[in-house]
MIFI-375636 format. One record per residue (C-alpha): x, y, z. Coordinates in steps of 0.1 Angstrom, whole numbers, padded with zeros to 4 digits, always signed. Each point is the difference from the previous one (the first is absolute). Example, Ala and Ser with C-alpha at 12.3 -4.5 7.8 and 13.67 -1.06 7.14 Angstrom:
<atoms>
+0123-0045+0078
+0014+0034-0007
</atoms>
This chain:
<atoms>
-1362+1268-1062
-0036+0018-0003
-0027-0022-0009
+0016-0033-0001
+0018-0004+0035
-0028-0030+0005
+0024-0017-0020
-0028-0010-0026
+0011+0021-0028
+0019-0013-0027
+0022+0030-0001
+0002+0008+0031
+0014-0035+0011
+0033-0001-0009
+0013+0034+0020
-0018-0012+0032
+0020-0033-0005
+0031+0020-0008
-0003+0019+0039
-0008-0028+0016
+0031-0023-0007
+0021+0034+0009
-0021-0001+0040
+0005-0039-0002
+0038+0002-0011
+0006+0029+0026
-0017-0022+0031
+0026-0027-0015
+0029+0022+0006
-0013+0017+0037
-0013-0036+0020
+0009+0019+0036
-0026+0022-0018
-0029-0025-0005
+0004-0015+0030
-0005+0030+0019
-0030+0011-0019
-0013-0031-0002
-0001-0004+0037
-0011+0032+0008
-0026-0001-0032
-0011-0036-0003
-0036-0004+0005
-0016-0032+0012
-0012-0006-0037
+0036+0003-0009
+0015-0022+0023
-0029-0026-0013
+0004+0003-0032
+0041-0007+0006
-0007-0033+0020
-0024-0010-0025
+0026+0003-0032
+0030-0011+0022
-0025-0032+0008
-0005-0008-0032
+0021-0030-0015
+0026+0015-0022
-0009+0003-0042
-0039+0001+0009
-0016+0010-0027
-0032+0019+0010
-0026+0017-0024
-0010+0035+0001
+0025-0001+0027
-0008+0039+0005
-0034-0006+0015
+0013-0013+0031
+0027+0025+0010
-0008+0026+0024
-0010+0035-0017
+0027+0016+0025
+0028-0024-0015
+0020+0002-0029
-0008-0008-0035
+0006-0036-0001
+0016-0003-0034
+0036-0004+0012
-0009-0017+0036
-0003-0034+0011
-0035-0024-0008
-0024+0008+0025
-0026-0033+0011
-0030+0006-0013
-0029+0003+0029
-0029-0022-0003
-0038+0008+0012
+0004-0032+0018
+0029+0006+0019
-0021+0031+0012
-0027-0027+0009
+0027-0016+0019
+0012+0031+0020
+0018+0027-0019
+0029+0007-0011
+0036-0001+0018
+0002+0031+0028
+0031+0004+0023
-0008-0005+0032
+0030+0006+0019
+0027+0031-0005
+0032-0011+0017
+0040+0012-0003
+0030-0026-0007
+0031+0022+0002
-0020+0035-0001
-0013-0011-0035
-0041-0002+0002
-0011-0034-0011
-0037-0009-0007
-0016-0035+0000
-0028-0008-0015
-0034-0026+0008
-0002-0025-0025
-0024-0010-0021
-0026-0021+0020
-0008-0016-0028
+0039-0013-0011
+0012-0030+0005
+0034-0017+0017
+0010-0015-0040
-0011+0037-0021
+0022+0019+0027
+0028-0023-0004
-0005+0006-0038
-0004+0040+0001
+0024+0006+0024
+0030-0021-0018
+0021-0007+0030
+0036+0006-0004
+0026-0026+0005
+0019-0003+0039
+0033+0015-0024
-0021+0030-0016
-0011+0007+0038
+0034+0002+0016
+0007+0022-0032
-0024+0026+0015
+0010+0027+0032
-0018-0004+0027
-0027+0022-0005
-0012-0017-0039
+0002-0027+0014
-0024+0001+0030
-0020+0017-0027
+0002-0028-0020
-0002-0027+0023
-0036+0023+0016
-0010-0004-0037
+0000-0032-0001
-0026-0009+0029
-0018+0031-0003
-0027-0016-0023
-0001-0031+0017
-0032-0011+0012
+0003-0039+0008
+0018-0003+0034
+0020-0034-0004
+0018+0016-0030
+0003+0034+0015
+0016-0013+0034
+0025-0023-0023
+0008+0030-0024
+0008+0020+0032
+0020-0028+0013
+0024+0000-0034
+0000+0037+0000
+0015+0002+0037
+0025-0030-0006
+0010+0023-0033
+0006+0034+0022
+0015-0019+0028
+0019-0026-0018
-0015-0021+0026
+0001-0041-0005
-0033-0009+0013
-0033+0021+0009
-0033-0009+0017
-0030+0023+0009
-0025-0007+0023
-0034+0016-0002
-0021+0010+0032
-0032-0024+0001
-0034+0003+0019
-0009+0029+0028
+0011+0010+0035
+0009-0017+0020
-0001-0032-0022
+0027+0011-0023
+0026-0019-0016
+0027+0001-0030
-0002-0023-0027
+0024-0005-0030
-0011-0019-0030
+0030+0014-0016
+0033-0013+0018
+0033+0000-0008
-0005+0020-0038
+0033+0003-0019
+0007+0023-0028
-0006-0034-0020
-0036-0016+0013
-0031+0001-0013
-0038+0001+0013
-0005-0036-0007
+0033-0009+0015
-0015+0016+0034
-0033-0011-0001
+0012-0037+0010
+0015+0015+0033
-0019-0007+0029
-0013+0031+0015
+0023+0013+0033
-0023+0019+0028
+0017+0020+0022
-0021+0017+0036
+0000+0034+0004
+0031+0009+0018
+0017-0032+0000
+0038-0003-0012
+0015+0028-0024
-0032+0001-0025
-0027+0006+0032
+0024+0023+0017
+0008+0017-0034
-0040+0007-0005
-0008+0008+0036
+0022+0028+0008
+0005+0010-0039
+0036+0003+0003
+0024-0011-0021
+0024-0028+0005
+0040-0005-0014
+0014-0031+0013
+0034-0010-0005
-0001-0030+0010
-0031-0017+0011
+0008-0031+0019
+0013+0027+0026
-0033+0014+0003
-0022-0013+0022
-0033+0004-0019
+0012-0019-0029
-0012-0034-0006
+0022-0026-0016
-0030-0024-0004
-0004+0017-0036
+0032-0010-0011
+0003-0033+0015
-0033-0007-0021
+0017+0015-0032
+0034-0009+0002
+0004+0040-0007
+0031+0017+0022
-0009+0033+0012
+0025+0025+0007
-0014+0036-0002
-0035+0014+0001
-0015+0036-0009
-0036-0001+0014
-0020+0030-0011
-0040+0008+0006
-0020+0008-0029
-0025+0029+0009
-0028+0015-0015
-0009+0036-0005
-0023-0003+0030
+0033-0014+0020
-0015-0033+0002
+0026-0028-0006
-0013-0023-0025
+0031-0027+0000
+0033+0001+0004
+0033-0008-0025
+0029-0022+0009
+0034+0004-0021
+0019-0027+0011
+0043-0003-0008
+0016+0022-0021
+0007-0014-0031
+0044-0009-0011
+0009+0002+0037
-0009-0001+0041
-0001+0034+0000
-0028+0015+0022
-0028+0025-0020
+0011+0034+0001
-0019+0038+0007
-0006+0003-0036
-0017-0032-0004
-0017+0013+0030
-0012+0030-0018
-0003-0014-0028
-0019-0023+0012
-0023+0022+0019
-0011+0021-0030
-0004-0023-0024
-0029-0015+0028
-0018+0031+0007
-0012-0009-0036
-0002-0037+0006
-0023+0011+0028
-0021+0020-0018
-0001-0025-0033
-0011-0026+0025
-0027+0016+0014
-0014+0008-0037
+0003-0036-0006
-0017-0011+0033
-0028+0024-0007
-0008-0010-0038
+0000-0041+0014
-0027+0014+0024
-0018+0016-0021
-0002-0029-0022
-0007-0021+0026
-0027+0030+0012
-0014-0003-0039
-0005-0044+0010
-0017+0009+0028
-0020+0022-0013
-0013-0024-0028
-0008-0029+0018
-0020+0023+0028
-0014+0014-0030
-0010-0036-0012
-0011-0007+0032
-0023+0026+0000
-0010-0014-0036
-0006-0029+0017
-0020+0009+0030
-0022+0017-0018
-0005-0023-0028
-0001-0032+0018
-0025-0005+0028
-0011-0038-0008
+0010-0018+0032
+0022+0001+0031
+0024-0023-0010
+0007+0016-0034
+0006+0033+0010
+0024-0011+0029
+0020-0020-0017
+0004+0031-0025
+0009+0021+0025
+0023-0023+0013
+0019-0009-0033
+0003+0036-0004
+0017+0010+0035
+0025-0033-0008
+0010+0012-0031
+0006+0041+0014
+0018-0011+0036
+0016-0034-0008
-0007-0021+0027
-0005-0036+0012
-0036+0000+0010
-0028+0022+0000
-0030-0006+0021
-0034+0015+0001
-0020-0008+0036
-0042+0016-0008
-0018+0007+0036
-0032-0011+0012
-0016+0024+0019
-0025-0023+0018
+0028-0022+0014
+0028+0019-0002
+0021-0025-0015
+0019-0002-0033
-0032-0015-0020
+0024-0007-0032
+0038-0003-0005
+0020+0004-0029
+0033-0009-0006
+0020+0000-0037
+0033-0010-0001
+0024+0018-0027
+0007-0034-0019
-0038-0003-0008
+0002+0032-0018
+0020-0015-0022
-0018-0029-0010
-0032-0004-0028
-0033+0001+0019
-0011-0034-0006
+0036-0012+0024
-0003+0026+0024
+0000-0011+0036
-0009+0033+0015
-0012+0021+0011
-0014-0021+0028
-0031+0012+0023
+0011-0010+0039
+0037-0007-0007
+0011+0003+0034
-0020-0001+0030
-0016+0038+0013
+0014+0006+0030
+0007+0031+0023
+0032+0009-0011
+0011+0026-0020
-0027+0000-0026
-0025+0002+0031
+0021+0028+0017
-0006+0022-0036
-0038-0006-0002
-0005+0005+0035
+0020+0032+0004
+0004+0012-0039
+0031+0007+0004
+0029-0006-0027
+0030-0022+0008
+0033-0003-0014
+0018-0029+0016
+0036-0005-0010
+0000-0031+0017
-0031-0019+0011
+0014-0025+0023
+0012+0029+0019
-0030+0014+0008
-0027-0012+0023
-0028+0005-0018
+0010-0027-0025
-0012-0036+0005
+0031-0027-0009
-0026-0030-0005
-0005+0017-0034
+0035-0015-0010
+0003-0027+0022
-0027-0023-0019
+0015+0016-0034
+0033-0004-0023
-0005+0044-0007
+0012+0023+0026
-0006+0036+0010
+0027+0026-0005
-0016+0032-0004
-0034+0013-0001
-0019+0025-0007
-0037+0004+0013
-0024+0026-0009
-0040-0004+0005
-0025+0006-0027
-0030+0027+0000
-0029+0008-0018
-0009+0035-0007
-0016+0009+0035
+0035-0009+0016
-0014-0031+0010
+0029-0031+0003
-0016-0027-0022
+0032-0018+0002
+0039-0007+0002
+0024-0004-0030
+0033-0013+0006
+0035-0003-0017
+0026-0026+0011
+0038+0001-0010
+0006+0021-0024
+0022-0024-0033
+0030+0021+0004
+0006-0006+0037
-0002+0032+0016
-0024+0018+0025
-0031+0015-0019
+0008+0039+0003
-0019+0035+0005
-0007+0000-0038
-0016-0037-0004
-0020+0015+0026
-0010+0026-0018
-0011-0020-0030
-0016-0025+0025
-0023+0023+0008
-0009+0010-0034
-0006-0033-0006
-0025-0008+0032
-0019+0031-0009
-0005-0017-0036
-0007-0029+0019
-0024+0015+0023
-0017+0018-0028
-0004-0033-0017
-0013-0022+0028
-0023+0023+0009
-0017+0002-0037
+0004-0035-0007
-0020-0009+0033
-0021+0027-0012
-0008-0018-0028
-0005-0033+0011
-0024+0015+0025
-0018+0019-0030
+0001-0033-0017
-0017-0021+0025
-0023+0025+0006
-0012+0000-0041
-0005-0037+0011
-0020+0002+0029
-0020+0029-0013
-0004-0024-0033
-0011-0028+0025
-0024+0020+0019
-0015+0012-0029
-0004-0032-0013
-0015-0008+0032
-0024+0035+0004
-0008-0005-0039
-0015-0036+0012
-0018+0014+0026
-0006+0031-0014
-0023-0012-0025
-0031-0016-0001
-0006-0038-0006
-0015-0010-0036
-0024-0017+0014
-0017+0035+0014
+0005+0016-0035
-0019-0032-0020
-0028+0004+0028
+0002+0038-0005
-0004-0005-0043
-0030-0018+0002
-0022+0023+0019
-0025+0018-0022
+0011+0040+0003
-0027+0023+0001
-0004+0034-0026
+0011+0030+0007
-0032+0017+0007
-0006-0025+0031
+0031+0010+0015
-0009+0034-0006
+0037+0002-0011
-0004+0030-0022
-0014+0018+0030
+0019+0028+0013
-0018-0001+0035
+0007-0038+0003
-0003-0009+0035
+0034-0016+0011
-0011-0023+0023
-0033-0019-0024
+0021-0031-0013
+0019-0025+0021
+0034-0013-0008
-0012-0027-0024
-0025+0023-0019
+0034+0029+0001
+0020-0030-0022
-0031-0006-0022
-0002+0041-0003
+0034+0005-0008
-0002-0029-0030
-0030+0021-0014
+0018+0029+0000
+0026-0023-0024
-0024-0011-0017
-0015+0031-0013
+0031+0020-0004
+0008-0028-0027
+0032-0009+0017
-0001-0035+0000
-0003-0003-0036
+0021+0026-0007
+0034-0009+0015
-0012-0039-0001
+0000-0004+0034
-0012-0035+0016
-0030+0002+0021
+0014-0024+0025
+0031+0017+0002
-0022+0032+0008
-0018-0019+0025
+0033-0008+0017
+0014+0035-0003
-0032+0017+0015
+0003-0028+0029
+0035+0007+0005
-0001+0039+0003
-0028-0008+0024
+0021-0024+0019
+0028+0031+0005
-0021+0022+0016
+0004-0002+0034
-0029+0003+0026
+0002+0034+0013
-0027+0025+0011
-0003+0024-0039
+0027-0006-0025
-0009-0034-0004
-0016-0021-0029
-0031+0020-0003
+0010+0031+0000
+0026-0014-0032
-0034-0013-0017
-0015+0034+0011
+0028+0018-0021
-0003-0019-0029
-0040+0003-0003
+0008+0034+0003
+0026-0003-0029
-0025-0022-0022
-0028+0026+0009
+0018+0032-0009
+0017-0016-0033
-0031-0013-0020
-0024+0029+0012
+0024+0028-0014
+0015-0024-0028
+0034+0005+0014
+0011-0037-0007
-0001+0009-0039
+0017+0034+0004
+0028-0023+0021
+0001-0029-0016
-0005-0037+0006
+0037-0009+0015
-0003+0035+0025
-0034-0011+0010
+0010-0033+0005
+0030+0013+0026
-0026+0022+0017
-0024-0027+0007
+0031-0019+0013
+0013+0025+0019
-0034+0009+0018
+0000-0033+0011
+0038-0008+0007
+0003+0038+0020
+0001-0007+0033
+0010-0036+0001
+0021-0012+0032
-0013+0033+0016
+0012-0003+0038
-0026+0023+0015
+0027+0029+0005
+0012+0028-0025
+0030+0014-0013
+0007+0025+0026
-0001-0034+0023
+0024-0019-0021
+0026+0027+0007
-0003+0008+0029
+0005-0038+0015
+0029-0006-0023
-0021-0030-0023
+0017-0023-0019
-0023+0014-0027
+0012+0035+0005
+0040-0011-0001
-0015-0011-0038
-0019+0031-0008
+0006+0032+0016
-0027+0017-0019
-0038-0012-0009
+0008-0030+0023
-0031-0021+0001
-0005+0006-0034
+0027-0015-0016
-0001-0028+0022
-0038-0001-0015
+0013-0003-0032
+0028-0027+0004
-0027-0020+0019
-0023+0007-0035
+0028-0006-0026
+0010-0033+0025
-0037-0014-0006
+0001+0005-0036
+0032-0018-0003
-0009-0030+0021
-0011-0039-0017
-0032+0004-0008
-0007+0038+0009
+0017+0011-0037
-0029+0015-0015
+0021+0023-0018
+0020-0029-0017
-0015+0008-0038
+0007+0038-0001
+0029+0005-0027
+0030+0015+0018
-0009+0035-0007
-0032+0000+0014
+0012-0023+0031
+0027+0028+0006
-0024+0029-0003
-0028-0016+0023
+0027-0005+0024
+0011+0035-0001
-0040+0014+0001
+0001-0023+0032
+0029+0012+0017
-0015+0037-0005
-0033-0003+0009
+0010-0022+0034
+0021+0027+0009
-0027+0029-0006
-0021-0014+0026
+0028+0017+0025
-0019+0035+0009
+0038+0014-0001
+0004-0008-0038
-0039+0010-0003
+0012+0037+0016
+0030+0000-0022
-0018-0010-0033
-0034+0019+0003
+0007+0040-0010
+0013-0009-0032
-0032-0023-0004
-0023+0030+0010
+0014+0020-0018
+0003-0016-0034
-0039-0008+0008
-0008+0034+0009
+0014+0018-0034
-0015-0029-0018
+0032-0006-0012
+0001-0040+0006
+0006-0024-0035
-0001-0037+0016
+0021-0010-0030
+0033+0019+0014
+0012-0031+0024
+0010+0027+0031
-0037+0012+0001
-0015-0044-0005
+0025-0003+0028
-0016+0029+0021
-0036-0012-0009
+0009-0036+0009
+0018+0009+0035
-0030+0030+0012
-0029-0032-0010
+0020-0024+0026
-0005+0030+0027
-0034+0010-0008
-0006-0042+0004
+0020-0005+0030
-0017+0028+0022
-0036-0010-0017
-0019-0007+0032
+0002+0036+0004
-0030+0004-0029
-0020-0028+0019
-0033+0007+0012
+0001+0008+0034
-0005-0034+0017
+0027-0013-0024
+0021+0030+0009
+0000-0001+0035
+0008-0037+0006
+0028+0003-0025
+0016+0036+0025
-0010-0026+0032
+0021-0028-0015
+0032+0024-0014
+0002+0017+0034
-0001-0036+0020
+0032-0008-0016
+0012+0035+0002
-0006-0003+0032
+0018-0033+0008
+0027+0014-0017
+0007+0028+0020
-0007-0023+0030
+0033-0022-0011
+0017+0032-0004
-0007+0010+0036
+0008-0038+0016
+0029-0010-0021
+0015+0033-0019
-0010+0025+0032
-0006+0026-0023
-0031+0021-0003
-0017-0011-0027
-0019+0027-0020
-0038+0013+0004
-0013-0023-0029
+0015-0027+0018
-0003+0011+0034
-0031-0021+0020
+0000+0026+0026
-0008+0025-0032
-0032-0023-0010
-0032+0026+0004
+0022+0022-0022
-0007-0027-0032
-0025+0026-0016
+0021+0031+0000
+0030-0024-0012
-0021-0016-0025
-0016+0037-0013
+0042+0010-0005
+0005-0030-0022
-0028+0007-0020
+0009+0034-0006
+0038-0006-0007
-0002-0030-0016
-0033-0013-0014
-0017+0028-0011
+0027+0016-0026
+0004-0031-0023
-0034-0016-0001
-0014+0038-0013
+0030+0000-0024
-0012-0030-0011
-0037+0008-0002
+0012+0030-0027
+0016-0028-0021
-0031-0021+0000
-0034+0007+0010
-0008-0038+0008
+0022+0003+0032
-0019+0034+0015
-0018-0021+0021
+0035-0008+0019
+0003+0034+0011
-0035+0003+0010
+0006-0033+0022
+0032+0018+0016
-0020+0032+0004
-0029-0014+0020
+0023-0024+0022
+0020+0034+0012
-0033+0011+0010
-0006-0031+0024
+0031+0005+0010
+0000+0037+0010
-0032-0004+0017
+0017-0025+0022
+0027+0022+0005
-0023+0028+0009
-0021-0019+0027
+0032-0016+0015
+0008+0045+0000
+0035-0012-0020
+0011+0034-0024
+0019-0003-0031
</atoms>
């Protein structure tokens, strides 16, 4: 055969053919043969790949049929069609696999899972049932096989139970046949047939007008049947005392013989049991082979059942899951009000667990009480919004009963029958044409396991007691609920509080800002030059103006920065804006409204004398002159450290630079109030970058962002390598001249100096008395009043740490500002000749 055994070679095809009809026709001669081999041989792809092409309906005409036979079976060219396999029947759970190996007779017989995703009508089609006169054609074992076949790959249950039904009256010759299935859990249980009385004759639809029979566990023949799972052969039943002749006085039906058989699963659970009643062209009695026969043929049954009871779960499993998953949607999605999202949830559990009513009770903690009540009744589901009559808030009156019992204790009940139990109050139905069955009470919690309420299920529609698995699913659903409560109050809460916070800063705005009439006063005074304020003076003495002279000051420094006319900014409006910044100071001992105005003639001084404002910029020099003024504004007196440490409202908002950002919502809160909006002309690109050059420099006047900020600022000023035109080193520049401002007074003459240190240790000091009193902490030396004579050692450190490093780097960018580091130079002095008479050492 040489190089074309593949088969692929034209010459080489016909010989290969040639020896394989000579194998094939030898097989056909020697069957004892194949059967032996192929049970000894098969693999589990073999035995596949048979079901599959013995599946398939007869004359199938598949294309490139050889793809889909297993590469350990035979060439398919003189073999039956084999079903093609789809990628979505993988989706929908594989391909057919025996699951069971069992012996009729000695002769190994494999049944296969069906397709999950084949339906009751295409396995009636595929499997082509044969006729009751082809089946009694057939031996025993064919036709068990055949009859197996047949509800093998049936998935619905209805048709499954009647196709077993006809199969059994067909193997026992039996007149009539009934199977009852087991329904709900220990020790609830009952049997139920929805299929009663099946001849070889009825249909589906034929059965589905019967009214449904329920039998209790181990009552009469069927409850004794599936209690002991034993089987039954009565001769005659009217001499058996289990029978009940009820059935056939209802019927008209005369019973004469019975064979009662459990139907058991793999597990040895009974599922139902099968009933073969009277022997069909006589009164004789069923015999030991319909016994037998009858027994094997349900070992499948029982196993074909459970397949079929396990695909409806799983459907039902694959609803469930979709409406949990859209009530998760929902939950998340959907936080407008109370009432919405409840009567969502609500419509969802009534469409999952089918019940009567469905009630939601919310808790209020403050009276412990049932605050609000809902209550939707399943007709109102049903029914366009604008008609819909529930659900109703305070349906029924909140009482103590079992709705009460569940929030108080959190437990979950499952009452069968509520007028039974003690816990339920009857006045509930006595003022009301609905009445309580069964119930099923669960209580609602948020995520920190706390009970925020009760939801409730009355009646379920089909009659019964709710059961272990609507419990389940309850509880899925009250977590939803939970979840969805919580963020919905959540949100209300959030809403109301945009409210009020938009009411109180209405309200703060108002008295926030200064009146007109003050800002008209203020634009009529005359405002002196420059030179009389001596605002160009770098040893400015902070405390020569008083506060109406600081507002006149300040409105100079405007002036002559060319501000006004530059970003067209009214001069009342100034007036008002300067009032109003003012006005936000509060009155404590230093960072107060003076030392602001100290900052920014500081800022003014340092920016004309060097030219800095033209190397910045008008809109940067603008923000700094704002800034300087806006720094400190609602300062409390107490630090960031403080803030912290006694848990602030403030520092729940900020967790670093505190103060300062609370500085700068104060500022950017000013410059957004009626009348304050001084920054109203500035095109939006300029408006957003002065708000940024803001936020920056308000937030360098922290000494921890100074710490962080300042090697890279020494350095680039060290190695002269600084160009003010790359925006990272502007930004550096802008952010060192609001520390070298802020800590000014340290450049002072002495008499300024020294009342400035008296005046920051004061409220140092009152801090760390607060911290003592109301924190009991120790408060550090700085802040320590017992630690007061050590002022001038502590005041010699912060030179040295802080002040001196940055006002000499910038005395080597500009020589105009030497004299700063000449002031800071002969202050340490003072101060270490204090320190040295009071004998303190560094």
């Amino acid at each position: 055969m040489g190089e074309s055994s593949d088969g692929d070679g034209e010459d080489g095809g016909a010989p290969q053919e040639v020896e394989i009809e000579k194998v094939e026709s030898w097989l056909d001669e020697h069957p004892h043969f194949v059967y032996d081999y192929f049970v000894r041989k098969a693999s589990r792809q073999m035995v596949d790949s048979w079901l599959l092409s013995h599946s398939a309906p007869q004359g199938m005409v598949q294309e490139n049929s050889s793809s889909t036979v297993s590469p350990t079976s035979p060439n398919s060219g003189t073999s039956s069609p084999v079903r093609k396999i789809s990628a979505h029947e993988f989706e929908r759970g594989g391909l057919l696999r025996p699951i069971v190996s069992t012996t009729v007779d000695g002769v190994p017989t494999f049944l296969s899972l069906p397709l999950p995703g084949d339906s009751a009508q295409s396995n009636n089609n595929r499997v082509g049932r044969k006729s009751r006169q082809e089946l009694r054609a057939l031996d025993e074992r064919e036709l068990i096989f055949e009859l197996v076949k047949d509800i093998c790959n049936d998935l619905e249950i209805r048709s499954l139970c009647h196709k077993i039904l006809q199969n059994v009256s067909i193997l026992t010759d039996a007149d009539r046949c009934s199977l009852f299935l087991v329904r709900g859990e220990k020790p609830n249980r009952c049997l139920v047939s929805q299929l009663f009385d099946v001849s070889c004759n009825s249909t589906i639809e034929q059965m589905q007008k019967k009214e449904e029979i329920s039998i209790p566990w181990g009552t009469g023949i069927v409850g004794f049947v599936a209690e002991s799972k034993e089987a039954l052969n009565i001769p005659d039943c009217y001499k058996d005392s289990r029978f009940n002749d009820q059935v056939d006085l209802k019927t008209g039906y005369t019973t004469r013989n019975m064979l009662c058989m459990p139907i058991v699963d793999v597990d040895g659970e009974v599922k139902g049991v099968a009933q073969i009643i009277n022997k069909c062209g006589g009164e004789e009695p069923f015999t030991d082979v319909d016994e037998k026969v009858f027994s094997r043929y349900l070992q499948f049954c029982g196993i074909g059942l459970r397949n079929a009871q396990l695909y409806e779960r799983s459907e039902l499993e694959n609803k469930r899951n979709q409406v949990l998953l859209d009530l998760a949607r929902m939950v998340f999605e959907e936080q407008s009000t109370i009432e919405h999202i409840v009567y969502r949830i609500m419509t969802h559990t009534q469409s999952l667990l089918q019940c009567e009513r469905c009630q939601i009770l919310l808790v209020d903690e403050s009276t412990k009480t049932f605050s609000r009540v809902f209550d939707l009744d399943v007709n109102d589901t049903k029914v366009e919004d604008e008609n819909r009559k529930s659900p109703f808030e305070g349906r029924f009156p909140i009482n103590i009963g079992i709705t009460g019992y569940v929030a108080t204790t959190g437990e979950t009940l499952n009452i069968s029958d509520v007028h039974a139990d003690s816990r339920f109050d009857p006045l509930v139905d006595r003022d009301s044409s609905f009445s309580h069955h069964s119930v099923l009470c669960m209580p609602i919690r948020n995520a920190e396991f706390k009970i925020l309420g009760v939801s409730q299920l009355i009646n379920k529609l089909s009659g019964v007691p709710f059961n272990k698995n609507d419990e389940h699913l309850f509880e899925a659903f009250a977590i939803f609920c939970g979840m969805g409560i919580q963020n919905t109050q959540m949100y209300e809460k959030a809403i109301k509080a945009i409210a009020k916070t938009k009411v109180t800063l209405d309200v703060l705005s108002y008295h926030a800002t200064a009146p007109i009439e003050e800002a008209k006063q203020l634009s009529k005074y005359i405002v002196p030059s420059t030179h009389v304020y001596k605002l160009q003076d770098l040893k400015f003495n902070d405390f020569s103006l008083n506060d109406e002279d600081m507002l006149k000051a300040c409105l100079r420094m405007f002036m002559d920065l060319d501000l006004i006319e530059r970003f067209h900014i009214d001069y009342v409006m100034l007036c008002r804006w300067l009032l109003s910044v003012r006005k936000n100071y509060r009155q404590v001992t230093y960072h107060n409204w003076r030392h602001a105005f100290n900052v920014g003639q500081m800022m003014f001084a340092v920016l004309t004398i060097t030219k800095f404002c033209h190397v910045l910029g008008e809109v940067e020099t603008l923000a700094l002159i704002i800034a300087c003024l806006s720094h400190d504004l609602d300062h409390r007196g107490t630090n960031n450290s403080f803030q912290i440490k006694s848990c602030s409202p403030l520092a729940q908002l900020y967790s670093t630079s505190t103060m300062e950002h609370h500085h700068f919502d104060q500022c950017i809160m000013i410059l957004n109030s009626e009348g304050n909006q001084i920054l109203s002309h500035l095109s939006p690109d300029e408006y957003s970058h002065i708000v940024h050059v803001l936020e920056d420099a308000i937030l360098a006047t922290d000494l921890a962002v100074y710490f962080r900020r300042r090697g890279t600022f020494f350095h680039i000023v060290e190695t002269k390598t600084h160009n003010w035109k790359r925006e990272d080193h502007r930004e550096l520049l802008r952010a060192m001249l609001m520390t070298i401002c802020d800590i000014a007074a340290i450049t002072k003459p002495w008499e300024t100096q020294k009342v400035v240190a008296e005046l920051v240790a004061s409220e140092f000091f009152q801090q760390g008395d607060i911290e003592k009193e109301k924190l009991k902490i120790q408060p550090i030396d700085m802040m320590n009043r017992d630690k007061k004579d050590e002022l001038p050692l502590m005041q010699v450190r912060f030179i040295d740490s802080i002040c001196t490093p940055v006002y000499e780097a910038f005395a080597k960018i500009s020589d105009k500002l030497v004299p700063l580091v000449t002031g800071v130079a002969e202050n340490r002095s003072q101060w270490l000749k204090l320190a040295q008479e009071k004998n303190l050492c560094l």
